[in-house]
N, C-alpha and C positions, 0 to 999 in steps of 0.2 A: 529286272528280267533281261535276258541278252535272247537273240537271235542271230544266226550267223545269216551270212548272205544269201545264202542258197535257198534256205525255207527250212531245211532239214533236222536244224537243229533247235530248241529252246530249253535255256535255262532258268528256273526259277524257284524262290522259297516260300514256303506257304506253311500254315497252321490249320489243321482239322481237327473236326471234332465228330462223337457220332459214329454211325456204320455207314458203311456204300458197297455197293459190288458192283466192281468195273472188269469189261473186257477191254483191255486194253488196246486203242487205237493204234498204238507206235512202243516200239520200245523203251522202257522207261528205268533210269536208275538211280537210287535214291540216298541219302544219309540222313539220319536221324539224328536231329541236333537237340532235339528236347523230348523227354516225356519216352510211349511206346506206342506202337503199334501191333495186335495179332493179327496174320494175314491168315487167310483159309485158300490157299492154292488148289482151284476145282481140279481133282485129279491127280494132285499133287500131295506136296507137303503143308502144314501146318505151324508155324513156329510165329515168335515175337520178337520184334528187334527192339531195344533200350537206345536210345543215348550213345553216339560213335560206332553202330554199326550199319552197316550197307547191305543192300540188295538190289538185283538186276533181272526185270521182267519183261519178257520177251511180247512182243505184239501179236496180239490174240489169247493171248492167257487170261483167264476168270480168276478174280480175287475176292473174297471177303473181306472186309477191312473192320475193325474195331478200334477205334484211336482212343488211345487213354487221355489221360488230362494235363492238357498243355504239350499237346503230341505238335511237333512244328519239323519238316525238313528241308532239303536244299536236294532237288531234283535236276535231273537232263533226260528231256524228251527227246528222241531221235526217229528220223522216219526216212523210208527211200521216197519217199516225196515230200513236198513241201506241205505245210501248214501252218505258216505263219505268213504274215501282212507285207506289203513289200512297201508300206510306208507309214510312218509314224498316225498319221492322221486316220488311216484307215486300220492301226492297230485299236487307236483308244476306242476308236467308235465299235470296235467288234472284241471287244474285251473277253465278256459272256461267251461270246460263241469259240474264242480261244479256248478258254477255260473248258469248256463241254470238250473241243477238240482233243483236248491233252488230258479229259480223265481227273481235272481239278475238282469237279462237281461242286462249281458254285454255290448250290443251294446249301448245301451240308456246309460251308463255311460261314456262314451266316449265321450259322446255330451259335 
């Protein structure tokens, strides 16, 4: 996982499974390195990304999510403020509540 200095930025890769519907906290942009994803854009569009493609979702957008099987990607959260730790000790102890911050939904990763 990276964070720059400011708070604003975080990078990380993760595997889901499962549905979620997330308003997005911050903006988010993602590549899909494995598997798919159907997203249900509230108000929007509807489409699937595979395997080497990308998508960029603005903060405060509602999404549907459907993760296929062995859906995994390499994301960058961005935010005009900070949300992240400003030191190693108080990231690991606040893990979880990163994760809810940035829209990971830890629970559904567990599945």
């Amino acid at each position: 996982m990276y964070r720059s200095a400011d708070g604003k930025v975080v990078a990380a890769a993760a595997k889901e499974t499962g549905t979620a519907t997330l308003t997005y906290p911050c903006d988010e942009s993602f590549y899909v390195t494995d598997g798919w994803v159907r997203l249900n854009v509230h108000g929007g569009d509807h489409f699937v990304l595979t395997k080497g493609e990308f998508v960029y979702l603005k903060k405060g957008t509602t999404v549907d999510f459907t993760f296929g099987p062995g859906f995994a990607n390499v994301a960058v959260f961005m935010d005009s403020e900070p949300f992240c730790y400003n030191s190693e000790s108080e990231y690991y102890n606040n893990t979880q509540k990163l994760y809810e911050r940035v829209g990971l939904l830890w629970q559904k990763r567990e599945e």
